[in-house]
Structures are given as C-alpha cells and as structure tokens.
N, C-alpha and C positions, 0 to 999 in steps of 0.2 A: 109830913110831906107826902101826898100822894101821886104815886107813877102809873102811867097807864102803861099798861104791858103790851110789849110792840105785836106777841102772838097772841091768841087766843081763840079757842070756839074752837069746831069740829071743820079741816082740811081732808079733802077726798081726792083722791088721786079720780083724773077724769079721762075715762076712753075719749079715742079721737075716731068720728064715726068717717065714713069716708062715702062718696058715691061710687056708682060701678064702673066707672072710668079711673078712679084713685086718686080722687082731689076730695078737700076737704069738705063733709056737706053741712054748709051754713044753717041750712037750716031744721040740721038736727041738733049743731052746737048749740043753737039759739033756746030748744024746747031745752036742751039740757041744762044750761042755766040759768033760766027761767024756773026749772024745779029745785036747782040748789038754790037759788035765792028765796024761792019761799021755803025752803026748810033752814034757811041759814047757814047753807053750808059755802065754805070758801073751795073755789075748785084750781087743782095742781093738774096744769097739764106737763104733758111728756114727761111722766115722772113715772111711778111703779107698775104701770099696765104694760109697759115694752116697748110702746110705739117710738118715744122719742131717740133709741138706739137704733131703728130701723124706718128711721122716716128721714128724706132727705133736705136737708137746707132750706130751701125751697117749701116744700112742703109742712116744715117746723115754723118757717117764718106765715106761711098760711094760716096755720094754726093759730096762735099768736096773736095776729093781724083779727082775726073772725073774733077772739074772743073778747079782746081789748075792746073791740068796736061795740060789741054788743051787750058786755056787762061795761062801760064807762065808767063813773066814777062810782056805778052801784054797789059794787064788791070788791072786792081786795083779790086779785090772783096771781099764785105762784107758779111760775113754769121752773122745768125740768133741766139742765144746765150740765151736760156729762160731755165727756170726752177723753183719749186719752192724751190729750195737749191741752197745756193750761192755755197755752198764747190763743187758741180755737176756742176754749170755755170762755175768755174773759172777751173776745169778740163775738161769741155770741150772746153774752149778757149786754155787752154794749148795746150791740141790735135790737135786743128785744129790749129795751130801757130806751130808747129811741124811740120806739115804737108807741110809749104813753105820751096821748097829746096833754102834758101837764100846764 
C-alpha cells in the first residue's frame, strides 16, 4: 500500500516585507512567492524570522489574507500559530483556516 506523506519538500520560513507606513506590501509578498514557487519552495509565514511575535492581529491577519490570495491553490502554506494562551492560538488558527476559500 502506498501513502503519500502529508510533509515534504523544502519549507522556508518567509520575511514579511512591509511598506513605509507599516502595512503589509502586496506586492513584495507577491514577487516573493512567485520566486518560491519556481524553485519549489513551500513558504511559513510568521514563523522563525520574528515578525509574527511582533506583529499585531490585524496586521497577522493581513499577512495571511495577501498570501492566501496570491499563492491559491498554487502551494501549500504554513503560517506561524504562537502564543502564550492556548484559547488565542486555537482562535487564531480558526481565523486563519477561515481564511482558505476551500
């Protein structure tokens, strides 16, 4: 019996570039994975680069929103899920799983 393995490939944790006012800039997220996609990379935002500890709600759900939109059913992406409240981690996973128009 063969199983496909739910992980695989090379996962890079992705900077979240911002504009000079500190919103998120679309359309640096867009060049950026537009290049992970042609080298096959799956991208983890708000994970090991820091932002997602220092970025607010708002601004997580921006993220999120940009990237969902622009990689669609192209790639597979994991976001960053921390806190120190589970009840805040497991709503903010809801949110962002809401956020795939499946």
């Amino acid at each position: 019996m063969h199983r496909e393995k739910k992980y695989s490939g090379v996962i890079v944790p992705m900077i979240t570039p911002f504009t000079s006012d500190f919103s998120i800039d679309e359309r640096a997220v867009a060049k950026i994975l537009e290049s992970f996609a042609r080298q096959d990379v799956t991208p983890f935002i708000l994970g090991t680069t820091g932002e997602g500890a220092s970025m607010s709600p708002e601004l997580k759900q921006s993220l999120v929103k940009s990237v969902i939109g622009i990689s669609g059913d192209k790639q597979t992406v994991y976001a960053g899920i921390s806190g120190n409240s589970y009840v805040h981690s497991l709503e903010e996973a809801k949110l962002y799983l809401s956020l795939i128009h499946i």
